[in-house]
C-alpha positions as a printed Julia matrix, in Angstrom:
75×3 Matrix{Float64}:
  32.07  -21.08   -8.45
  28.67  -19.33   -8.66
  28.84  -15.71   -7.34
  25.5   -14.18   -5.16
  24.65  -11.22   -6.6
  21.42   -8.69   -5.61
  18.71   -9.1    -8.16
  18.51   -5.16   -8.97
  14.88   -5.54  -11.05
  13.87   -7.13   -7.95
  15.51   -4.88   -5.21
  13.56   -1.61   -6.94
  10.32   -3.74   -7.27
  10.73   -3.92   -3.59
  11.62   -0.37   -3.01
   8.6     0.77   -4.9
   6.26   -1.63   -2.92
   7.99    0.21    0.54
   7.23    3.49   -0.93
   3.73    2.63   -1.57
   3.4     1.59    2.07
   5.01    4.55    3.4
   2.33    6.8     1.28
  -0.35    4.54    2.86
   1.17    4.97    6.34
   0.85    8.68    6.29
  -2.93    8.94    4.77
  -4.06    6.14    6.93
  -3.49    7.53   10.11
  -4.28   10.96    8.33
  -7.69   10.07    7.61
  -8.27    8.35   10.77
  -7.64   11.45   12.44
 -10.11   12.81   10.29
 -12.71   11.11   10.8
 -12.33   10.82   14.49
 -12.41   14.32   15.28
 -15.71   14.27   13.2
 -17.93   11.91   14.41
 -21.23   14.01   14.79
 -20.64   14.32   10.27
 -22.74   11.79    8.11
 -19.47   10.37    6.18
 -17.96    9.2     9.84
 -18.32    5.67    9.07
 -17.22    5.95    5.51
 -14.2     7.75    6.13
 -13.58    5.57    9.2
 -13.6     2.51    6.97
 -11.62    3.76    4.06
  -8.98    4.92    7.21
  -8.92    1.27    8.64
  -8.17   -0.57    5.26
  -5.55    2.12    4.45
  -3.72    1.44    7.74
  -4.37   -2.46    6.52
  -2.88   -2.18    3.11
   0.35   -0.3     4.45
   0.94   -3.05    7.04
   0.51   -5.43    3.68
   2.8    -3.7     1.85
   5.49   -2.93    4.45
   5.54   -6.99    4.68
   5.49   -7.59    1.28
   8.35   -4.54    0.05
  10.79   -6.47    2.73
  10.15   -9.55    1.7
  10.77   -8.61   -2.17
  13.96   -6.79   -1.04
  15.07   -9.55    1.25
  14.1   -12.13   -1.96
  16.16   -9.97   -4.21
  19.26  -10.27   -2.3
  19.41  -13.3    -0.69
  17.94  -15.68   -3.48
């Protein structure tokens, strides 16, 4: 009889991937902010930009970290 056990490498692989998207979902917004409440400032659309694939990547890794996690302990 074969016993399910959490893959632990894979659990903290996971972990670290959510962390990474919780560090992107506070300097996403962050920088959006930023660059909103500068708009008449030459780096507007630069900053702007950076701020929207920030907020992308966290979504990306949110998705990703739960899917590891859920892989890890229900493989």
């Amino acid at each position: 009889m074969e016993t399910k056990r959490t893959n632990k490498e894979e659990l903290v692989k996971g972990i670290k991937t959510m962390g990474i998207s919780l560090v992107l979902m506070f300097i996403g917004p962050s920088l959006m902010y930023i660059a909103q409440s500068n708009t008449e400032k030459p780096l507007y659309i630069p900053i702007l930009i950076l701020a929207f694939i920030l907020c992308t990547l966290a979504i990306y890794f949110a998705f990703k970290g739960l899917k590891i996690i859920m892989d890890s302990m229900f493989k």
